[in-house]
N, C-alpha and C positions, 0 to 999 in steps of 0.2 A: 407213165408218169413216175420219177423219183419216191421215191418210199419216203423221203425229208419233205419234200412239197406235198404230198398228199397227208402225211402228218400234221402238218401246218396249217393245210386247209382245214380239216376235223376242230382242230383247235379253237381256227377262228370263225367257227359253226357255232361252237360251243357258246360264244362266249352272249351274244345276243338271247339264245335261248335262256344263261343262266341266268341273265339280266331278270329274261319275263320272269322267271320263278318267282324270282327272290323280290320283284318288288311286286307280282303279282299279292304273294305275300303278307308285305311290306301294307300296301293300302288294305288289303281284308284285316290288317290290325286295327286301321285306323277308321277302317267302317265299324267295329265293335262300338265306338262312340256314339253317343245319340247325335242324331239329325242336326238338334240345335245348338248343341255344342261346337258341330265342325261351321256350323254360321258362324259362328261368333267370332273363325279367325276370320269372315270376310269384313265382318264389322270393323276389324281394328284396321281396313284400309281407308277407311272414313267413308263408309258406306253407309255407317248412324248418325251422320252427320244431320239430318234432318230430325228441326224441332218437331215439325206437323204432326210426325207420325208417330205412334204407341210402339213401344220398342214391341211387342209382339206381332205387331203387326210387321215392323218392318223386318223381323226376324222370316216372320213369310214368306216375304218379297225377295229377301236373301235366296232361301231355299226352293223358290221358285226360277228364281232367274240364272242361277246356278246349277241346276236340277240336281240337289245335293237329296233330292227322294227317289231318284232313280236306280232302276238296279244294277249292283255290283258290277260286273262286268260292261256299263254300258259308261258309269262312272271312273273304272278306271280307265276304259282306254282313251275317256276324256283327259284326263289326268296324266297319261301315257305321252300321249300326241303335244300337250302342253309341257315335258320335260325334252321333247325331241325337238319342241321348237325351241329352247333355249328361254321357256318361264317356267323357272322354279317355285313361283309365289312370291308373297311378298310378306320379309319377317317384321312383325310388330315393334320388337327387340331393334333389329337393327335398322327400322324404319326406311327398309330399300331390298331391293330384292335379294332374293337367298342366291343367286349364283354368281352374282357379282362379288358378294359378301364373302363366298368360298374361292372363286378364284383370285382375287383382291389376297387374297392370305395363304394360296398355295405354294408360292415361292418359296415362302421361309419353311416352309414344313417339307418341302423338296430337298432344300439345300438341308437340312437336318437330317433326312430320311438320307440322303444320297452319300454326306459325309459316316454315318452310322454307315452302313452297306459297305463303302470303303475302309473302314478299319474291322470290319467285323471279318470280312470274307479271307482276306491276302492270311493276318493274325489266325484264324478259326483253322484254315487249312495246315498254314506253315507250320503252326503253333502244332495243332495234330498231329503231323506228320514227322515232325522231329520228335515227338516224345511216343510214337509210336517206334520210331528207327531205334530209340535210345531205351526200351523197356528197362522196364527196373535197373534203370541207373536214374542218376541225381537230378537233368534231364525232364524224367520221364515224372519224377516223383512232385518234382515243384511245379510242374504241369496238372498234374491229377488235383493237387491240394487247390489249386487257386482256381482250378473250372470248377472243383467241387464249393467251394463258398460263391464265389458267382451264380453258380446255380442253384444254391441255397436261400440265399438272400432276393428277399422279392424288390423289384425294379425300384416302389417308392421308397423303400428304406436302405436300398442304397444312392438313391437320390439326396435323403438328409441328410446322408453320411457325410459323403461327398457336399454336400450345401456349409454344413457346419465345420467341417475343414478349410477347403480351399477355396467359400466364398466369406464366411462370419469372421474365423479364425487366420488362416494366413492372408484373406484378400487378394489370391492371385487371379480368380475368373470370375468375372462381373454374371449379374443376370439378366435377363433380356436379349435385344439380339445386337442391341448400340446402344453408347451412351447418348446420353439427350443431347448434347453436343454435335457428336456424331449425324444422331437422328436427323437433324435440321438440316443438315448438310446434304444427306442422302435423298432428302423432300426437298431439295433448293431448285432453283432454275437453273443452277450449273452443274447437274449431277445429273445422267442419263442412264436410266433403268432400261441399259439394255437385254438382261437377262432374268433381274429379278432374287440372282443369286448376289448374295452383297460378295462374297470372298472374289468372286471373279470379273465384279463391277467395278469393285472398287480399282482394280488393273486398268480395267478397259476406261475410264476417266481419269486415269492417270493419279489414282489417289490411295498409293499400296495402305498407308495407316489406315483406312477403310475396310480394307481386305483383314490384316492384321487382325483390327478391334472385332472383324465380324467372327475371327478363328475363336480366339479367345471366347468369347459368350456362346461359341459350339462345342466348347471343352469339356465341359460338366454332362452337358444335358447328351452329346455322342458319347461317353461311356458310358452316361445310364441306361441310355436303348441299344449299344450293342454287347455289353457284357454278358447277359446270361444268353444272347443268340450267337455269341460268341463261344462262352462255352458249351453249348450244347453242339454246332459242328465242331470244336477241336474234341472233344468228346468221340463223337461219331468215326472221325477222320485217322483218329487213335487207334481206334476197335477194329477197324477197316487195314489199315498198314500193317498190325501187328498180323491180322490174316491174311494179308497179301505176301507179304514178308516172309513166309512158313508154305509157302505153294513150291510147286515144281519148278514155275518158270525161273523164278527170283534163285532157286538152288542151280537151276543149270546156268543162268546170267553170271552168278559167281565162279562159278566152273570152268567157264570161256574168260576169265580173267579180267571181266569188267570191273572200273573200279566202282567199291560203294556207293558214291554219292550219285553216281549213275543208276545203277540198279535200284535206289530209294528212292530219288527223285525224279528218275523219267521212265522209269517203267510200274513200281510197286506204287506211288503216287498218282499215276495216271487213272488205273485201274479203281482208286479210292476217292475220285472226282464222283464219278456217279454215285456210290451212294450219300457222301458228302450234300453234292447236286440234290439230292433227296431230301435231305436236312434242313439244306436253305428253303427248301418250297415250303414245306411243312410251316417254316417259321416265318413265312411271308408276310401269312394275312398279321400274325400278333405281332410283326416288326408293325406293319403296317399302322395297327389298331392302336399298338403299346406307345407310336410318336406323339399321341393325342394328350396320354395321361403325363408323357415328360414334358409337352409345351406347358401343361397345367400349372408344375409342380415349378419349373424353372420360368414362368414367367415370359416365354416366347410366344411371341405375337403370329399364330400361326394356325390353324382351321381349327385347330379347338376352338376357338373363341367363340366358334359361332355354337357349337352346341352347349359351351359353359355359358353362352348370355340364354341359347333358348332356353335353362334351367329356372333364371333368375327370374323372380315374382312370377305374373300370368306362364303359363307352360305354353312356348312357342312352336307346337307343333309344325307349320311350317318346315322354318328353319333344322330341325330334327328330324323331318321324312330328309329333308334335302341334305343334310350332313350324313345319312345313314346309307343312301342314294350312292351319292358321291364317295364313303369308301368304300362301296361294293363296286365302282367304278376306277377306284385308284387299285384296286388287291388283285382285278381280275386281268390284268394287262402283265401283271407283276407274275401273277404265274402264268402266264403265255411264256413269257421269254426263259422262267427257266423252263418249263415244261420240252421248248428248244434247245437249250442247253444239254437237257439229258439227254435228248435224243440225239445233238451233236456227240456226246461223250460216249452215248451207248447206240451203235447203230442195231442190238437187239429189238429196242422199244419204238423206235422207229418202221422196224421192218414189219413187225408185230402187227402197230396198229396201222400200221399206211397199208395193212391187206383188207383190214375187217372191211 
């Protein structure tokens, strides 16, 4: 069997097991709760709807009919088997169930997440990799200065930066993810959400200023989520070139009379993918996590919502295992495929583990 295929298989061995861990977990936190407190999210399905009965009583009745006294492991794998069938509960908050609620609002935090990953990776490398080529020149110097404040500055305070400029101040990028104009348009009967993604919907109905207004209100809140994962690979990708660039091979490449831009970019560059590659995984699950707190901050209608509504008054447990659920479900796909990446770029890691 390929050393790439049996790598891949291990991978996606993994990834069910990490599953059980972590929400095994996951529920042992939410068993710390008393008994009658996890009733009480069943009451807010209108389960207390009955005058006859003493709410003690009917709390009971709850934790009988539910076997919310049963032990741990017999409990979750009830709880297991009810997330495999596609019921995630039912949020109080959002008065409907929690997976509708999360996939209902994926799209935008897709196309947010996806345009971030597009400016962060091409920029983090290139960017690297030229001012590794360019050391201590001019270059290499306005590269250093501007990853180092990027990576100084924490996410939400260059969010207000960026708010109090070029939304309050000059007005050039709206917040949200459409004008209310817009919005009605996109919910109308002549607008077909074929993808979910507005920038490439808006094409596919024939309505580019759709496409346009959705760029726009991804302007702000995509550099806020890829600048500091930005400079952290062009960082990396720097430190890397500058070592590659000082090796044997790259002094005989020159020797054989290759031009520069050859020997920087397709061979010393090549070699600076994998640990690059290593960089971006590292910074998967916090790209992944850090989308939540920018949909907050800029107002995008997008799977935060459900864990900022499960906040609000009663605490919506619920809806919070199944937000918590779900990005242990969105981070773990995400390092599969670079996990393949590297193994594409490094056929070491590959050979390695496609023995054990």
């Amino acid at each position: 069997m390929p050393a790439l295929l049996k790598f891949l298989i291990r991978r996606l061995f993994a990834i069910p097991v990490t599953l059980l861990i972590i929400t095994a977990m996951l529920y042992g936190v939410l068993m710390l709760a008393p008994v009658s407190a996890r009733a009480q999210l069943y009451m807010s399905r209108g389960e207390s709807n009955n005058p006859n009965l003493r709410p003690e009583v009917l709390l009971q009745q709850i934790i009988d009919s539910h076997g919310l006294d049963d032990p741990y492991p017999i409990q979750y794998i009830r709880w297991m088997g009810r997330l495999l069938r596609g019921d995630w509960g039912w949020s109080p908050g959002f008065r409907g169930d929690v997976l509708k609620a999360l996939l209902a609002r994926t799209p935008a935090t897709a196309e947010l997440t996806l345009y971030a990953v597009i400016l962060l990776i091409p920029l983090g490398i290139i960017g690297g990799g030229l001012a590794g080529a360019k050391e201590h020149k001019a270059a290499d110097h306005i590269f250093r200065i501007v990853a180092f404040i990027a990576t100084a500055i924490p996410s939400f305070v260059l969010a207000l930066v960026l708010l109090g400029i070029f939304y309050a101040g000059l007005k050039w990028f709206p917040l949200g993810r459409l004008s209310i104009s817009e919005h009605y348009i996109v919910t109308g009967a002549n607008f077909t959400p074929y993808t979910g993604l507005l920038t490439l919907d808006g094409l596919l109905n024939g309505r580019p200023e759709i496409s346009l207004s959705a760029l726009r209100h991804l302007v702000l809140p995509c550099i806020t989520l890829s600048m500091v994962h930005w400079a952290t690979l062009g960082r990396m990708t720097r430190a890397v070139m500058i070592e590659e660039l000082h090796k044997d091979y790259v002094t005989v490449a020159r020797g054989k009379g290759l031009k520069e831009r050859l020997v920087v970019w397709r061979h010393a560059l090549h070699n600076a993918m994998i640990p690059a590659l290593n960089s971006i995984a590292l910074s998967a699950a916090s790209l992944i996590t850090g989308v939540f707190v920018v949909e907050v901050i800029f107002g995008f209608p997008g799977v935060s919502e459900v864990v900022v509504n499960s906040m609000r008054g009663a605490p919506d447990i619920v809806a919070a295992m199944g937000f918590t659920v779900y990005s242990v479900l969105l981070v773990m796909p995400v390092m599969l495929i670079l996990d393949v990446l590297q193994a594409v770029f490094d056929p070491r890691l590959r050979d390695t583990l496609g023995e054990q």
